[in-house]
C-alpha positions in Angstrom: 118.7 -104.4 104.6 118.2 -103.9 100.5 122.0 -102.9 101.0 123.0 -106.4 102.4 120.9 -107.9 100.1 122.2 -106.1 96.8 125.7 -107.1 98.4 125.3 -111.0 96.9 125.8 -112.2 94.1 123.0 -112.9 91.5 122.8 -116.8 92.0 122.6 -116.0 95.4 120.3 -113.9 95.2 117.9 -116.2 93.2 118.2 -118.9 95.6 117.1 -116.8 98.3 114.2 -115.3 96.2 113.2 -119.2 94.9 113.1 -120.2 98.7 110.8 -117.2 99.6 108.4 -117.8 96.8 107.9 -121.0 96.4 105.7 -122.1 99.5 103.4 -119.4 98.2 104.0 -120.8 94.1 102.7 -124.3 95.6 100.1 -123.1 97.9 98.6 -121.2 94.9 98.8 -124.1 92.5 97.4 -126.5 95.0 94.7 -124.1 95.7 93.6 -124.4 91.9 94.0 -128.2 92.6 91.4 -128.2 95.2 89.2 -126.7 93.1 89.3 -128.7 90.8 88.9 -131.9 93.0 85.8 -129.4 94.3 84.4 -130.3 91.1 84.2 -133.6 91.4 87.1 -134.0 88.5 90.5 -136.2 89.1 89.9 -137.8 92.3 90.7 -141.5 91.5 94.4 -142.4 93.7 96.3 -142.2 90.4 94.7 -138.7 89.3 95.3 -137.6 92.4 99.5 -138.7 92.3 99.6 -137.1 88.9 97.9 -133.6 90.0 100.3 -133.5 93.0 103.1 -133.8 90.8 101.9 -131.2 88.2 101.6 -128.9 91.3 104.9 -129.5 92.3 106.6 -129.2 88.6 104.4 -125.8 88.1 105.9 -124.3 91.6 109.1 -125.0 90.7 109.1 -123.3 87.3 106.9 -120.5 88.4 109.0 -119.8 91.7 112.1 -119.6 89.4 110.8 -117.7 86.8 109.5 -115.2 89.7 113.4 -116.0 91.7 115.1 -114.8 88.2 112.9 -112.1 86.4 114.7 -109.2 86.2 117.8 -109.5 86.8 120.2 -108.4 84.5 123.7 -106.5 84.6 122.4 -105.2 88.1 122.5 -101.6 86.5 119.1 -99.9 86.8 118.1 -98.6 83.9 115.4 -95.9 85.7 116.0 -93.0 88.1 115.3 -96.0 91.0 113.4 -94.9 94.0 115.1 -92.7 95.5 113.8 -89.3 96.4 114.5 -87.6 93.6 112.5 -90.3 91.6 109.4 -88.8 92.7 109.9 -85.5 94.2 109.0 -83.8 91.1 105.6 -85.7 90.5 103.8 -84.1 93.3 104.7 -80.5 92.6 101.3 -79.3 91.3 99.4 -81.9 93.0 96.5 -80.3 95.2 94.7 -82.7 97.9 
């Protein structure tokens, strides 16, 4: 599956990534939201519009920062994680 995955292109990529992330981006930033209103702070009807739209502009950027970081040239710069990226950190390792 990472195969077919690493098979598309990085816009792609990103779009699929931004449409995993972003129900948990918003469900995060309307958690915070809750809590606030748990305080007793912005619940007047046009608070309330105005915090619903923060949420929604603070998903958005967060789920693309989080759809976009790291991707580069698509050439790993470490050994990966394949076995031989960690076959030799166990060697001495008694448990």
């Amino acid at each position: 599956m990472a195969e077919w995955f690493g098979s598309f292109g990085a816009v792609t990529k990103g779009v699929m990534k931004f449409g995993i992330s972003w129900p948990f981006t918003f469900h995060c930033w309307n958690g915070l939201r809750h809590l606030l209103w748990d305080t007793g702070r912005e619940l007047g009807n046009r608070q309330v519009q105005v915090t619903g739209w923060i949420v929604v502009a603070l998903s958005v950027v967060s789920s693309t920062v989080l759809a976009f970081v790291g991707m580069g040239d698509g050439k790993s710069k470490g050994k990966g994680v394949g076995e031989e990226s960690w076959k030799g950190e166990f060697k001495n390792w008694k448990g």
